[in-house]
LUMKEBA-342164 format. One record per residue (C-alpha): x, y, z; chain; residue in three letters. Coordinates in nm, 2 decimals. Layout:
# LUMKEBA-342164
{{X Y Z} A ALA} ...
# end
This chain:
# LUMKEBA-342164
{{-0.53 1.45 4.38} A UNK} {{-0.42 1.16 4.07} A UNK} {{-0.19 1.27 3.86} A UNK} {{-0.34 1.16 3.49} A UNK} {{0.02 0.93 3.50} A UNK} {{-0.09 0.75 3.83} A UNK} {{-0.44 0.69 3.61} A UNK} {{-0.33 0.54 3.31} A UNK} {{-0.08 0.32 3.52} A UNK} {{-0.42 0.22 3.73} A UNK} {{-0.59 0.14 3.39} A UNK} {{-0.28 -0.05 3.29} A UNK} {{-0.29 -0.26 3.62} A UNK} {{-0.67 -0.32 3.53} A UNK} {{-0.58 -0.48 3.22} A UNK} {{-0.29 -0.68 3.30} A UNK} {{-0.52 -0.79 3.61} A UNK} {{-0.82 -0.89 3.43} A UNK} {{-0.57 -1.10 3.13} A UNK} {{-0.45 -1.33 3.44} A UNK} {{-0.82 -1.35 3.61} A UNK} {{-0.97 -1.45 3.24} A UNK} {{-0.75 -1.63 3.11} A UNK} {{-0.70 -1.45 2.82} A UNK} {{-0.37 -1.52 2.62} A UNK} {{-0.42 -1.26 2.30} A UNK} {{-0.40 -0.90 2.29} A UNK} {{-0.54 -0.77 1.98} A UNK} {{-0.39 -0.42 1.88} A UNK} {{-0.60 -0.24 1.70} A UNK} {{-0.53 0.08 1.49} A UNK} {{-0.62 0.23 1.18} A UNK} {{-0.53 0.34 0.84} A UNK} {{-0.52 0.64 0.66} A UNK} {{-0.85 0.54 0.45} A UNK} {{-0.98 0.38 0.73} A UNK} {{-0.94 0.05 0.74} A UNK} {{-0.89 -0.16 1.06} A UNK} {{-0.48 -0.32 1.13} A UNK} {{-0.42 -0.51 1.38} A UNK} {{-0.12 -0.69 1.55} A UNK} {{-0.20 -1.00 1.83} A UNK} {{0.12 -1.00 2.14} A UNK} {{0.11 -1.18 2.42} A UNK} {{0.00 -1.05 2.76} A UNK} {{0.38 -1.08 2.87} A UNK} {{0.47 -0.85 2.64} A UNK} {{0.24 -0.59 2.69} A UNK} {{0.42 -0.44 2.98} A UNK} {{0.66 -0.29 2.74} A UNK} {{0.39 -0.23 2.47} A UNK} {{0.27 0.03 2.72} A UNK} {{0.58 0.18 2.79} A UNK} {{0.74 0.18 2.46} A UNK} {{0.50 0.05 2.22} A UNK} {{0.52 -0.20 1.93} A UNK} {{0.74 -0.18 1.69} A UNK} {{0.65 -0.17 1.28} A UNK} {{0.71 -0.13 0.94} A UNK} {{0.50 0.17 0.90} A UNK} {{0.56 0.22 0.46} A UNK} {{0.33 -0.09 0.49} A UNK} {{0.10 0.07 0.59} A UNK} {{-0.19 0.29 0.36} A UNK} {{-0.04 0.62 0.42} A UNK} {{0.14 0.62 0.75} A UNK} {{0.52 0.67 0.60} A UNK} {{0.79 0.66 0.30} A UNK} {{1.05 0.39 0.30} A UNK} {{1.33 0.59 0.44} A UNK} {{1.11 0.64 0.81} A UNK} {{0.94 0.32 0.82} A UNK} {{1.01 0.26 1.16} A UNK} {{0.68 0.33 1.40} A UNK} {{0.57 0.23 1.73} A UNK} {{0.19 0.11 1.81} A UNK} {{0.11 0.25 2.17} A UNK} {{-0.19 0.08 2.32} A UNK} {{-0.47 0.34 2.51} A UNK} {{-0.55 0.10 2.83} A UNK} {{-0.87 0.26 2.85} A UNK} {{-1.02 0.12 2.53} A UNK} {{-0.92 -0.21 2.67} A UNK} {{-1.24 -0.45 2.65} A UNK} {{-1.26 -0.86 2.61} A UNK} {{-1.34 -0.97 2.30} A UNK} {{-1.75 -1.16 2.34} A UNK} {{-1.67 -1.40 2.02} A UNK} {{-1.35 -1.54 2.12} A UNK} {{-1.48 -1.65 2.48} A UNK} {{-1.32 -2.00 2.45} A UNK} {{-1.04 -2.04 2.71} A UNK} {{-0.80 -1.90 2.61} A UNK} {{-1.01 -1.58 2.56} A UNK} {{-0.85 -1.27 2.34} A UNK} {{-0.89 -0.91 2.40} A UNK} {{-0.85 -0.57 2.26} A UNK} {{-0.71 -0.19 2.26} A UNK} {{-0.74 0.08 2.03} A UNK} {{-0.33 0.21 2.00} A UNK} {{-0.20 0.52 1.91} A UNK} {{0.07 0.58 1.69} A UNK} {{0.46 0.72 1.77} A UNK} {{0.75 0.79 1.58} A UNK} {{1.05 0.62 1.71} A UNK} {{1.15 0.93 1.94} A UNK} {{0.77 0.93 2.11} A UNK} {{0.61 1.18 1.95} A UNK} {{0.31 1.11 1.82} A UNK} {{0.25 1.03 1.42} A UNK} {{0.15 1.28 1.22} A UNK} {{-0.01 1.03 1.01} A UNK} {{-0.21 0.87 1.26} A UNK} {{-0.59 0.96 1.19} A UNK} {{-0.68 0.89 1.58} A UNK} {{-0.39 1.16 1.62} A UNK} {{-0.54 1.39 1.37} A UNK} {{-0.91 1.36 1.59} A UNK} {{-0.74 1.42 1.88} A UNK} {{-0.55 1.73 1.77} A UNK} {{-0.86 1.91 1.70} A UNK} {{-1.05 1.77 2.01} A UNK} {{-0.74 1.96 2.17} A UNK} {{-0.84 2.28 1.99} A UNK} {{-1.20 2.28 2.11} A UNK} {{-1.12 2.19 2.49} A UNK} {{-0.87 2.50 2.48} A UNK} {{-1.20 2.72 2.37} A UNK} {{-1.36 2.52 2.62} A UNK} {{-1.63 2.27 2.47} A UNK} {{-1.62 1.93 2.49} A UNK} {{-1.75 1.70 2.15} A UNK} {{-1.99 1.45 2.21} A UNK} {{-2.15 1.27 1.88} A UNK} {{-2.38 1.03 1.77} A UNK} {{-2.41 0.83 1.46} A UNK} {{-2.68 0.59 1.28} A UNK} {{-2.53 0.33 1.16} A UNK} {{-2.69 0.22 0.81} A UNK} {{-2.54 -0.09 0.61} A UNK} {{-2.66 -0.35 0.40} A UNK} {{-2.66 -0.76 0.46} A UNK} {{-2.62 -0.98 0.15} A UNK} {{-2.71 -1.37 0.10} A UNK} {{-2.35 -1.40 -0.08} A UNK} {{-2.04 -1.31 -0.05} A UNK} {{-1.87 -1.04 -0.30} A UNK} {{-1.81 -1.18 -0.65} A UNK} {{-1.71 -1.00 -0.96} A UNK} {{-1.97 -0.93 -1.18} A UNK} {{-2.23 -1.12 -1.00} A UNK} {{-2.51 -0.86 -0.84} A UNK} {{-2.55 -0.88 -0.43} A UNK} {{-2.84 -1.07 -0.32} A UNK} {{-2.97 -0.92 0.00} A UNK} {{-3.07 -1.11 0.26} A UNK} {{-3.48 -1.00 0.27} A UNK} {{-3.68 -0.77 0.05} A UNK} {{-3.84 -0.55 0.39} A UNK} {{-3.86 -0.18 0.42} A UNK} {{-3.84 0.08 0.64} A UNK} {{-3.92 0.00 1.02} A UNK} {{-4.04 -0.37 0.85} A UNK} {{-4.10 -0.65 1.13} A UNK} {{-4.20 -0.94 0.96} A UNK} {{-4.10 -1.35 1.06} A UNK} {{-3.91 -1.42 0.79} A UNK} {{-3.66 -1.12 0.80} A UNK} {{-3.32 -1.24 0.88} A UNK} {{-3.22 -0.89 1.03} A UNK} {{-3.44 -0.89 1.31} A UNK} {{-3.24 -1.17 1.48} A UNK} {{-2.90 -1.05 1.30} A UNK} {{-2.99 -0.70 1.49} A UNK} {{-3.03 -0.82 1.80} A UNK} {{-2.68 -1.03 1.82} A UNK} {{-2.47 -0.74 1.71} A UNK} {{-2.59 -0.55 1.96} A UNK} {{-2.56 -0.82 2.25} A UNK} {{-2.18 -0.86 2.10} A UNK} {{-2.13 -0.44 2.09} A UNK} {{-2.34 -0.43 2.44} A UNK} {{-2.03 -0.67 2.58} A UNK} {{-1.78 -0.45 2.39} A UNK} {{-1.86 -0.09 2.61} A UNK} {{-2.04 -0.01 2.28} A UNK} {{-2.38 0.14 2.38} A UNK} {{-2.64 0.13 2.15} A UNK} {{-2.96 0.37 2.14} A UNK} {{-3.17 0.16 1.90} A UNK} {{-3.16 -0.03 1.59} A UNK} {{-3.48 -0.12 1.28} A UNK} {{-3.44 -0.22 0.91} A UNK} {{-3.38 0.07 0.69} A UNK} {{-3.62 0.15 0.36} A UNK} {{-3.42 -0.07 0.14} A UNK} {{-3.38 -0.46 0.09} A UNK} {{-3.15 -0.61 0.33} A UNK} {{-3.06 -0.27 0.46} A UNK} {{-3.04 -0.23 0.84} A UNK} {{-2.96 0.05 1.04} A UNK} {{-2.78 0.05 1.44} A UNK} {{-2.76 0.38 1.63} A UNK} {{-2.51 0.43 1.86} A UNK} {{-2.54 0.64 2.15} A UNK} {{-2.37 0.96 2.23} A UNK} {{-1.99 0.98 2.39} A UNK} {{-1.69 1.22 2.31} A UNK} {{-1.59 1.19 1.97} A UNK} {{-1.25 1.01 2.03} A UNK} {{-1.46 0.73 2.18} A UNK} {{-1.73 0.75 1.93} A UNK} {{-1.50 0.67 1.65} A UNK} {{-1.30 0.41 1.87} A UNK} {{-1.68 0.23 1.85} A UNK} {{-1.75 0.28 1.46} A UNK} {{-1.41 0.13 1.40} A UNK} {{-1.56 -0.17 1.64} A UNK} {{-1.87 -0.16 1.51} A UNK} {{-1.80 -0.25 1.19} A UNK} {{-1.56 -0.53 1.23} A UNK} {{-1.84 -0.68 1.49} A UNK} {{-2.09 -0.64 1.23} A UNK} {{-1.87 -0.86 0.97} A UNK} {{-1.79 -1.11 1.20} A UNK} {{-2.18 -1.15 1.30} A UNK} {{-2.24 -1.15 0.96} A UNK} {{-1.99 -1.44 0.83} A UNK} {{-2.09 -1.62 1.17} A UNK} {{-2.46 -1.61 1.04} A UNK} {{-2.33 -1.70 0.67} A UNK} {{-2.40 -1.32 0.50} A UNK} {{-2.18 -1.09 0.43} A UNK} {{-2.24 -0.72 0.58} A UNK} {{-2.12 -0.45 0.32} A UNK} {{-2.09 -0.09 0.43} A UNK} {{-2.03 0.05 0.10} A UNK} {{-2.25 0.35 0.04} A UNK} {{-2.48 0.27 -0.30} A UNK} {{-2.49 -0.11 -0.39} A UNK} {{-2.85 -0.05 -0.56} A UNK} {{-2.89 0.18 -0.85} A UNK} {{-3.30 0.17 -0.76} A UNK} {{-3.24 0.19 -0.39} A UNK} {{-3.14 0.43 -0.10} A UNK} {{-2.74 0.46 -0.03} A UNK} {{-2.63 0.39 0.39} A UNK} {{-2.57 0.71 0.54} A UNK} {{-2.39 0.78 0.85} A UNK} {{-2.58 1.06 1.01} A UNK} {{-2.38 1.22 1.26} A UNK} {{-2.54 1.39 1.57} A UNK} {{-2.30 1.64 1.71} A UNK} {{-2.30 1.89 2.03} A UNK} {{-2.05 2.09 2.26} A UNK} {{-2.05 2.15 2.56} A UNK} {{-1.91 2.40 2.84} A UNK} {{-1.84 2.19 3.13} A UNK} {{-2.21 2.07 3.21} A UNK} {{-2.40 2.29 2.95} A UNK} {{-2.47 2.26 2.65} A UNK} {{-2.31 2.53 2.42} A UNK} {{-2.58 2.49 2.15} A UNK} {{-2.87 2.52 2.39} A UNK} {{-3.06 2.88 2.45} A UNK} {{-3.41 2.87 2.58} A UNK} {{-3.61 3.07 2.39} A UNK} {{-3.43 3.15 2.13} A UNK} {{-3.51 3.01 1.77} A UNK} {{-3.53 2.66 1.75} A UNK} {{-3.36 2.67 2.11} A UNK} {{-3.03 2.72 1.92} A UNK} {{-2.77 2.93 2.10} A UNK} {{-2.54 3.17 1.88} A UNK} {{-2.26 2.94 1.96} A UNK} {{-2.45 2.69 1.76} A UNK} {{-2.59 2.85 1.47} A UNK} {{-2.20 2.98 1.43} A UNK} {{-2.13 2.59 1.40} A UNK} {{-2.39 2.50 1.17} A UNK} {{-2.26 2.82 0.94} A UNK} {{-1.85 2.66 1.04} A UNK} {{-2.00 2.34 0.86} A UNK} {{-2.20 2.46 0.56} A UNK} {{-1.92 2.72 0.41} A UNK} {{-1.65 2.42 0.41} A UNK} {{-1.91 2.18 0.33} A UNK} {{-1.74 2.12 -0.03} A UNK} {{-1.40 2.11 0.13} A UNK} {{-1.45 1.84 0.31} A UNK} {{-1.66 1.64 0.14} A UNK} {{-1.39 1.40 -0.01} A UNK} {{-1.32 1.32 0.36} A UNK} {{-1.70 1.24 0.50} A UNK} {{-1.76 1.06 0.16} A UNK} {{-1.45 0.96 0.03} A UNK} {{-1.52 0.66 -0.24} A UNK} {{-1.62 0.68 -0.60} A UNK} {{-1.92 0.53 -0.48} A UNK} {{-1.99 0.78 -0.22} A UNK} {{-2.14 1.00 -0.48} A UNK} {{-2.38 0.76 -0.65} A UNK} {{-2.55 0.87 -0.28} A UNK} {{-2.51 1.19 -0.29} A UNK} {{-2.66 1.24 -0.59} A UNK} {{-2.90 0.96 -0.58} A UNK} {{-3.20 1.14 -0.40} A UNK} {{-3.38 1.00 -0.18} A UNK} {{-3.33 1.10 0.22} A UNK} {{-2.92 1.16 0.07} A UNK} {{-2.81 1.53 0.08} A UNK} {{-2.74 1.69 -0.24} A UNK} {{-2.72 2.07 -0.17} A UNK} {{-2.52 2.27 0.11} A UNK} {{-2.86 2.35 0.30} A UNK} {{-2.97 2.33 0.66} A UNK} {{-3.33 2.27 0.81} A UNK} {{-3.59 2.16 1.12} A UNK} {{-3.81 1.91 0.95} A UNK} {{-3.64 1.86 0.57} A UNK} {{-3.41 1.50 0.59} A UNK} {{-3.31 1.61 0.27} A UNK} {{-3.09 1.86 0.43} A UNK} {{-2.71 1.88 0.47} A UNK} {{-2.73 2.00 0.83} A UNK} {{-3.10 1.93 1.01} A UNK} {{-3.18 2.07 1.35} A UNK} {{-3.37 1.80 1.54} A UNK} {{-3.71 1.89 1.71} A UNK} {{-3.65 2.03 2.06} A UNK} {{-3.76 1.82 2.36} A UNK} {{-3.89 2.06 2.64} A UNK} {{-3.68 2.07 2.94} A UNK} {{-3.42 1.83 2.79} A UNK} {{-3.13 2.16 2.67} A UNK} {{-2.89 1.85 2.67} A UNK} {{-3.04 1.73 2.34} A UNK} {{-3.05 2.01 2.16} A UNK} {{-2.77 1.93 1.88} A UNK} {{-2.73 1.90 1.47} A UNK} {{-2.74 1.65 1.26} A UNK} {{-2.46 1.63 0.95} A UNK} {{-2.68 1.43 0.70} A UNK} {{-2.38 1.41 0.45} A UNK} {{-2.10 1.13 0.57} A UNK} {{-2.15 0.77 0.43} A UNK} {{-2.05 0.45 0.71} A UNK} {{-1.77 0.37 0.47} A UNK} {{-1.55 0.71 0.59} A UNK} {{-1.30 0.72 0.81} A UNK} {{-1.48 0.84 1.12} A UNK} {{-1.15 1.00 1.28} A UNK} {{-1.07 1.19 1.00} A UNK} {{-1.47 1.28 0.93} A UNK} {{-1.52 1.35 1.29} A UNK} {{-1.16 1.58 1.27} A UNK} {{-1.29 1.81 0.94} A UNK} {{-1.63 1.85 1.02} A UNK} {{-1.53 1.97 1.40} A UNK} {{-1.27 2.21 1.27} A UNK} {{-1.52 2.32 0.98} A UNK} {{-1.76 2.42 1.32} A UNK} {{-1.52 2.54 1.57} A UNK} {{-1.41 2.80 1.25} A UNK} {{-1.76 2.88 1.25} A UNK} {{-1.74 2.98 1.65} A UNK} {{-1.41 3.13 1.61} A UNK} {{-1.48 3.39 1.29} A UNK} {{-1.85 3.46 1.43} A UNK} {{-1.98 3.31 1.10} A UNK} {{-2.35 3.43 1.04} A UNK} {{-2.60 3.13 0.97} A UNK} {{-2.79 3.27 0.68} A UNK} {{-3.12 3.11 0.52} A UNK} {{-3.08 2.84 0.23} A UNK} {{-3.16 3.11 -0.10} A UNK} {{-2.92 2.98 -0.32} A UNK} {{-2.76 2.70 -0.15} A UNK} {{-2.44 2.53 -0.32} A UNK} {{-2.47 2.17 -0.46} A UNK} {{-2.29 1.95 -0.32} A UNK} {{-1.96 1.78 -0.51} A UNK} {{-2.13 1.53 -0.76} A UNK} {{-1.82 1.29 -0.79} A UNK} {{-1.49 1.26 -0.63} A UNK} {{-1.26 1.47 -0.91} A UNK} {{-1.52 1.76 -0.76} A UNK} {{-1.46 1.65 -0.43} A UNK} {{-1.07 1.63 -0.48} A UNK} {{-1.09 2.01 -0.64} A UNK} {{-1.28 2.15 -0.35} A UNK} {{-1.03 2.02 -0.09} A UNK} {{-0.71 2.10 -0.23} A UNK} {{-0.72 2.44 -0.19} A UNK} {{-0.89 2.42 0.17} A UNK} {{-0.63 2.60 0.41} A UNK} {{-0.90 2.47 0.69} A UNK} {{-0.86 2.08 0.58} A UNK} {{-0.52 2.10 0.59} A UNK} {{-0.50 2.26 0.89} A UNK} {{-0.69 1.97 1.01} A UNK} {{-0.54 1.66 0.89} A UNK} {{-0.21 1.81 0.86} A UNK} {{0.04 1.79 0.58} A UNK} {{0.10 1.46 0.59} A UNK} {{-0.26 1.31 0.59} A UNK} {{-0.36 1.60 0.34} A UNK} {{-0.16 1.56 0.08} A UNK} {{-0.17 1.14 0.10} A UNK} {{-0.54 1.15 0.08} A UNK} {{-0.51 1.36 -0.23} A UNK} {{-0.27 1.15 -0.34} A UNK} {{-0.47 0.80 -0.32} A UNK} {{-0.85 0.97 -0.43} A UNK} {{-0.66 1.11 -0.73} A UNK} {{-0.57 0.76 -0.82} A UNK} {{-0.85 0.62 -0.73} A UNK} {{-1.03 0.86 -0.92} A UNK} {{-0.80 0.79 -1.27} A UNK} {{-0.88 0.39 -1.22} A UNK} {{-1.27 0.47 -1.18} A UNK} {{-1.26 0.69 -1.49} A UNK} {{-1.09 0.47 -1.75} A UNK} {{-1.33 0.17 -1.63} A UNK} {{-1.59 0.08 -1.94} A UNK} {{-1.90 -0.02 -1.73} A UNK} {{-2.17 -0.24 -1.72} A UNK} {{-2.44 0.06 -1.86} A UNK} {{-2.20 0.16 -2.15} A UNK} {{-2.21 -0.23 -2.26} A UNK} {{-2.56 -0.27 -2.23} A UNK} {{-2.69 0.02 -2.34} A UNK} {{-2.42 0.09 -2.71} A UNK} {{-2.30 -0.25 -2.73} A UNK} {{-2.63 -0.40 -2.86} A UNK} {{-2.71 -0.04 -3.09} A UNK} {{-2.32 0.09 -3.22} A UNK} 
# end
């Protein structure tokens, strides 16, 4: 029998084999930020020998939330199994890439590292047994020009919802990004242009969660790239349009037990299993706690409360995509695909940390035996992010499941954010008192 050692030194082997067969002369490390944004650090394939045993060494107060001046010292382990060639640098010599994870000087892992955080709580549900396996759609907008202050984004057609006509750009656009994420190990289920102008939408399909948000974190810096290679820029920010729908990320989730699926019972309502209605309930009563984590920008709520397909109240239904949590229509003989959807997180999030509260919010559910009750006075939603940042401070569960460290530095930087936003005099208060005060 392999030891899991012998298998990450056989994954290690395959990565140091395929850099000499390909020619490939940078290693990309990836990792991310607390908020979510994408670091990396390029070494050379001699060095990555030690990288693996070791890791790579950095000044970690640099980084958005991972540490305070006086323990700036933090190591970047790479995870050999997210290694994959990178399709747009193919010119000898190629580069490549892995996903690292991220150690304090004595090897234990970062408190502060959002993969970490995932991870913790995918720990918590494989000791209760279930495996996570998720799903997202992808929705983000593509713009003739590039971001400018003050100067409104043009997209790049004016095509609606499942639109195919010659002249729109995404069509084309679509079908690179997912040649380029096809060639990354990023499997993709299908992909159409959304309702609004220039809006575009790529779903990925299922994996564990870890690996899901490896592939979001991918998928959006291939998107950019394709995008500036094509000369538009790709925005994944959640309302750009007052008059038009926001990008969601709707999340698809499931557990399993072994082979089963944990949300699966023939026969009963909706084919949904106790184990999953308990979820469901898990996500609805910590709905507003975690809300500043699945949307997590000022903008975020322009969304929310926007209408359209957005979710505004803490609800849950079959057929209405209005809904918080919506319960996909059962295909017969397939139990495998009975899941939920979470209708609420935005593609600008930070899917490790989303993934993390959400997944704790359910697994509560299984653990206390929450009932799922019917929607007769369902709770709104937060409507801005100082409503957000109330309903999470006092969450015992989001704590629990970002830790201290995470917790209190997301506070932190949306309080902030929050302060800049509010003291702002916008564009509607000029044009609309301006011209009559």
């Amino acid at each position: 029998m392999t030891s899991h050692g012998d298998e990450i030194s056989k994954q290690e082997e395959f990565v140091m084999r395929t850099l000499e067969e390909r020619n490939i002369r940078f290693v990309r490390l990836w990792f991310t930020d607390v908020l979510g944004f994408l670091k990396s650090v390029a070494i050379a394939p001699a060095e990555l020998e030690n990288a693996f045993q070791e890791g790579i060494g950095f000044d970690g107060s640099s980084i958005e939330g991972f540490a305070r001046i006086t323990e700036s010292d933090m190591l970047a382990k790479p995870d050999a199994a997210s290694f994959t060639v990178l399709p747009w640098r193919t010119a000898n010599p190629g580069a490549a890439r892995m996903f690292c994870d991220i150690a304090m000087p004595d090897g234990s892992a970062s408190a502060a590292d959002p993969r970490n955080v995932l991870k913790r709580v995918l720990r918590k549900a494989a000791a209760m047994g279930y495996t996570c396996y998720t799903h997202p759609e992808m929705e983000f907008f593509l713009f003739k020009n590039p971001p400018e202050e003050n100067v409104a984004p043009i997209p790049v057609d004016s095509a609606g919802y499942f639109d195919q006509t010659p002249s729109a750009v995404g069509h084309d656009f679509r079908r690179q990004a997912i040649t380029m994420l096809e060639a990354m190990g990023v499997s993709v289920e299908f992909s159409h242009h959304e309702g609004a102008p220039g809006q575009q939408e790529i779903d990925l399909r299922d994996a564990d969660a870890l690996t899901t948000a490896d592939n979001i974190m991918t998928f959006r810096h291939v998107i950019k790239e394709i995008a500036l290679d094509q000369g538009f820029h790709a925005s994944f920010m959640p309302k750009p349009f007052t008059d038009h729908a926001g990008s969601g990320m709707h999340t698809h989730f499931s557990l399993f037990k072994g082979e089963e699926n944990a949300f699966h019972e023939e026969g009963a309502d909706l084919q949904l299993s106790p184990v999953g209605r308990a979820f469901i309930a898990g996500v609805l009563k910590h709905a507003r706690e975690f809300t500043a984590i699945t949307n997590q920008w000022v903008n975020s709520y322009k969304r929310l409360s926007g209408g359209g397909e957005a979710p505004a109240l803490v609800d849950w239904g079959h057929n209405n995509r209005s809904a918080l949590v919506r319960i996909p229509a059962y295909k017969p003989k397939k139990e495998n695909s009975t899941r939920i959807e979470v209708r609420s997180p935005d593609s600008a999030c930070n899917p490790y940390l989303a993934f993390a509260v959400i997944l704790a919010a359910g697994l509560k559910g299984i653990e206390e035996k929450y009932e799922l009750k019917s929607n007769a006075n369902p709770e709104v939603l937060p409507t801005n992010l100082e409503e957000a940042i109330a309903a999470m401070e006092t969450s015992s569960l989001v704590r629990d499941a970002l830790g201290e460290d995470v917790f209190e530095y997301v506070l932190r930087n949306k309080r902030a954010e929050w302060a800049d936003y509010r003291r702002q005099v916008s564009a509607f208060e000029l044009n609309r008192y301006l011209p009559v005060l």
